[in-house]
PLY file of the C-alpha trace (Angstrom):
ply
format ascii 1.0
element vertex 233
property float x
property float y
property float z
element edge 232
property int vertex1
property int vertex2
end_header
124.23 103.32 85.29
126.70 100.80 84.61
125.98 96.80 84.63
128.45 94.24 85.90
128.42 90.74 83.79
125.36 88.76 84.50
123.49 91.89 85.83
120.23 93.04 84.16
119.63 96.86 84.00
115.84 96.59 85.57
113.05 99.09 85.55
110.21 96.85 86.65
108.84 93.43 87.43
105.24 92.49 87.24
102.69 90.21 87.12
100.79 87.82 86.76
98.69 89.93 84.45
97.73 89.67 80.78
99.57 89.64 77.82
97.65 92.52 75.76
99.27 92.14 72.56
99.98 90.10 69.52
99.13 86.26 69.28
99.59 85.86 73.00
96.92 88.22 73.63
94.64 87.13 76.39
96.95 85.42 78.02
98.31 85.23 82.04
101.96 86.59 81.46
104.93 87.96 83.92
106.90 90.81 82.80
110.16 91.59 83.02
110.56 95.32 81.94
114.55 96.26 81.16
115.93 99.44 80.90
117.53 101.09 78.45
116.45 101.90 74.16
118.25 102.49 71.26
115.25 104.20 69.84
113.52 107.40 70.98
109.96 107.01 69.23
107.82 110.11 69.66
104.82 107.92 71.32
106.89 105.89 73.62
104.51 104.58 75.83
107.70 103.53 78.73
109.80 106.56 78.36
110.66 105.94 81.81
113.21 103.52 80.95
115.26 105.54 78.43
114.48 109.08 78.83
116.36 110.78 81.20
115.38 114.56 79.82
112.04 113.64 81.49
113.07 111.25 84.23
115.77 110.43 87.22
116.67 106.95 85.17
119.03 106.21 88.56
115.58 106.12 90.32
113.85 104.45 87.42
116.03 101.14 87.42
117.86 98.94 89.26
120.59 96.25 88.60
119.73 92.85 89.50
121.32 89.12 88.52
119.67 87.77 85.91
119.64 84.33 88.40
117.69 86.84 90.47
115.25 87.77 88.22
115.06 84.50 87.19
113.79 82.80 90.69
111.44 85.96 91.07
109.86 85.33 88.03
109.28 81.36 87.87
108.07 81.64 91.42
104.68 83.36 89.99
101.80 81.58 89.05
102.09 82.52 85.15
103.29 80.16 82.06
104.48 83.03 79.75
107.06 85.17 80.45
107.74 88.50 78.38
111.06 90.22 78.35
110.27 94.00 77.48
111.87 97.20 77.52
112.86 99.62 76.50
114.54 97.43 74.35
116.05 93.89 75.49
118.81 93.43 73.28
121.08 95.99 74.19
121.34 93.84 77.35
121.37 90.31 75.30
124.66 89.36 76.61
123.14 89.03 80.16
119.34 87.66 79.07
120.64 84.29 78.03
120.99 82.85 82.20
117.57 84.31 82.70
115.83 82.58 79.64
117.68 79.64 80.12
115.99 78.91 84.01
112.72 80.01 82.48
112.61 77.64 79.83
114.03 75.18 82.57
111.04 76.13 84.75
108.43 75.04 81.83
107.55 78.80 81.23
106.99 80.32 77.51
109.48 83.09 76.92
109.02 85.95 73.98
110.97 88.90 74.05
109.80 92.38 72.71
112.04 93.64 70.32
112.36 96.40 67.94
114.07 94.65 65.06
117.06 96.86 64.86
119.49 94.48 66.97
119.54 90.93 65.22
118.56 87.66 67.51
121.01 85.89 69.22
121.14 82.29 68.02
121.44 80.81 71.25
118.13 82.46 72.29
116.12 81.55 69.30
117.51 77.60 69.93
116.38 77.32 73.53
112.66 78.46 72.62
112.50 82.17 72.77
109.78 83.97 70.63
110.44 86.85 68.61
107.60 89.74 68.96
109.31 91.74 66.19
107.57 95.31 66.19
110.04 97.44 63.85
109.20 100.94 64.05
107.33 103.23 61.07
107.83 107.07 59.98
104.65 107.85 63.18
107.61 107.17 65.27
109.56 110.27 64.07
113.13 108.06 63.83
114.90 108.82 60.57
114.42 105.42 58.56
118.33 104.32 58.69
118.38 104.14 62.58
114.56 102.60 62.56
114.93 99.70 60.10
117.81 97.46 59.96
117.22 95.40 56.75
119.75 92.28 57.63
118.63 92.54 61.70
115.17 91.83 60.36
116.09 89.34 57.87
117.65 87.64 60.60
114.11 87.61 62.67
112.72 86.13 59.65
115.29 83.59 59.08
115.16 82.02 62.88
111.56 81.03 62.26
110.18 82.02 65.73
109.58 85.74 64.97
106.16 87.45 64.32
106.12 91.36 63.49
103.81 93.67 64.80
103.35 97.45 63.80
102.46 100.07 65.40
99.79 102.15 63.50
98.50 105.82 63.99
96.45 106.04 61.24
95.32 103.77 58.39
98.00 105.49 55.81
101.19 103.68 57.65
99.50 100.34 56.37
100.81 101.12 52.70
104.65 101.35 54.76
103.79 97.90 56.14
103.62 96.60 52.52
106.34 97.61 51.60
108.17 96.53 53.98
106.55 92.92 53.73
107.26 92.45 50.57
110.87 94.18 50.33
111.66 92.42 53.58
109.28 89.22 53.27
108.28 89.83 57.08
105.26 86.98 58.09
103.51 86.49 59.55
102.47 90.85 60.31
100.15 91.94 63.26
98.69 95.63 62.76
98.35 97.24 66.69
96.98 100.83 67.16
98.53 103.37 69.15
97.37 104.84 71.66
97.21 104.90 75.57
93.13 105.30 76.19
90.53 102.95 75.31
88.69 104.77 73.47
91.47 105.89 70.50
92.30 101.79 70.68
89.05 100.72 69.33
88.57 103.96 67.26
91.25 103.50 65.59
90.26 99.01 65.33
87.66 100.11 63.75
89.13 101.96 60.96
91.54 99.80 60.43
90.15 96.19 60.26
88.73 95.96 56.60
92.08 96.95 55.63
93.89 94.25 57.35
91.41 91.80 56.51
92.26 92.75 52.49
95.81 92.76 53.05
95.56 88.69 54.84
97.15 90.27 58.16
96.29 90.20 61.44
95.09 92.95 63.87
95.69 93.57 67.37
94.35 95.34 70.50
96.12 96.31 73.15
94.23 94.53 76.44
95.55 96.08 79.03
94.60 99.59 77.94
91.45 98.48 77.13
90.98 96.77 80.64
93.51 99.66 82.82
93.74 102.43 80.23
97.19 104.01 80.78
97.96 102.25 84.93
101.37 101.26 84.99
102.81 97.79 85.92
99.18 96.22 84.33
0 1
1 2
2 3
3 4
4 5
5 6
6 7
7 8
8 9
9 10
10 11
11 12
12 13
13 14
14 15
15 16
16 17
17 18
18 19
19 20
20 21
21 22
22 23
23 24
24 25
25 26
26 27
27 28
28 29
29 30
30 31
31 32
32 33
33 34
34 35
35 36
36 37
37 38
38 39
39 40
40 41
41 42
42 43
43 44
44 45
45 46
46 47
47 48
48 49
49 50
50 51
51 52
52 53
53 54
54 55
55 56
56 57
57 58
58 59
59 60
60 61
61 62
62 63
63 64
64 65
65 66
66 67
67 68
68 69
69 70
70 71
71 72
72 73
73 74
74 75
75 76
76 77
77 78
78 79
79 80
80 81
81 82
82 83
83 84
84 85
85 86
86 87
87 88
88 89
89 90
90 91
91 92
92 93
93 94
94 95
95 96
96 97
97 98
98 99
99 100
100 101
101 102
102 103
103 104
104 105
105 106
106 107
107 108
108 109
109 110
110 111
111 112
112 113
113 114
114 115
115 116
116 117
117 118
118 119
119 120
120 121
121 122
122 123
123 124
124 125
125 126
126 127
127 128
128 129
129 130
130 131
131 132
132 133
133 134
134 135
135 136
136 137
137 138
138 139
139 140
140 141
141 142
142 143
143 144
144 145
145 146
146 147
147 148
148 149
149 150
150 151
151 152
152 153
153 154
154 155
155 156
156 157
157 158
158 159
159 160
160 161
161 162
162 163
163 164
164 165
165 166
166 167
167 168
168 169
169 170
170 171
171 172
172 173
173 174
174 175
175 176
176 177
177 178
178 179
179 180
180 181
181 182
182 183
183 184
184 185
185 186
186 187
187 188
188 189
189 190
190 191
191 192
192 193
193 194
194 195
195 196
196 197
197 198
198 199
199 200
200 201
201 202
202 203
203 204
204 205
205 206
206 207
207 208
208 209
209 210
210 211
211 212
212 213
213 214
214 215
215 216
216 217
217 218
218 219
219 220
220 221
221 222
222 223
223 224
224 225
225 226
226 227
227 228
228 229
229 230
230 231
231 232
């Protein structure tokens, strides 16, 4: 499906509900879920919104002004708003209107990005936060469409990024450092897979000396923990 200018490629709007991830964790949050990746990582938790081998994507979005979305969204009672895909950027020519009233409105905006697609400076000026989460070899992306060295260097540079990883196991923390230090990525949140509760704080649990040692930060994911796998939570 095609967009016009100043149309959004949409796949769901909800809210208020929590932010479950990252430093915003805990708190009351609208989201704005666009359609369309770049990627195609192997535990995709929103497949809906890219992969059309598994789903009618013509039923699974819609197009909608971003002036629309915008009044939708600053007329709920929430003062974060988080821009989520899929993955945002490929649609950053049309996300600038709908930031723009947000920010207008008084409401925090991050954006959930996969690092490969560098920030738009005209974003990062009126306020946006970066929730970086560049993807590791669990994802089962060769490394050259994954991790975009001068995208992420960009992230860094704008000074309202943070970078969170997604971890299956505690061996993908030794990929982390690397990248941290090859990359200087700060400040780095650690986030287990996983869609149950259960394999969340399993996997916490194995992970959190770890972190500790290596001066990061770890993260849950809320809304599994509070809805398990419910959609639009």
């Amino acid at each position: 499906m095609t967009r016009a200018p100043g149309e959004l490629l949409v796949a769901e709007i909800f809210g208020p509900t929590l932010q479950g991830e990252g430093p915003s964790a805990g708190r009351l949050a609208v989201f704005v879920r666009l359609s369309g990746c770049n990627l195609c990582c192997s535990w995709c938790d929103t497949p809906y919104t890219w992969d059309n081998a598994r789903f009618d994507l013509r039923a699974e979005r819609r197009r909608v002004s971003a002036t629309e979305v915008a009044e939708h969204v600053v007329g709920l009672a929430a003062s974060l708003v988080v821009i989520t895909g899929g993955e945002p950027l490929v649609q950053a020519d049309a996300l600038a209107p709908l930031v723009l009233a947000c920010r207008r409105a008084g409401r925090d905006v991050e954006v959930e990005t996969n690092g490969t697609i560098a920030p738009s400076t005209a974003l990062t000026r009126v306020g946006v936060r970066w929730n970086v989460s560049p993807k590791l070899a669990n994802a089962g992306i060769p490394r050259e469409r994954r991790i975009r060295s001068e995208a992420l260097r960009a992230f860094v540079a704008s000074g309202s990024a943070v970078f969170k990883f997604v971890v299956t196991a505690p061996s993908d923390l030794d990929e982390i450092a690397a990248l941290e230090r090859d990359l200087g990525l700060t400040p780095i949140w650690v986030m287990p897979e996983g869609q149950g509760s259960d394999q969340i704080v399993l996997l916490m649990r194995q992970l959190a000396d770890e972190v500790i040692a290596h001066g990061w930060n770890l993260t849950g994911r809320l809304h599994v923990l509070l809805w398990e796998a419910e959609r639009g939570r």
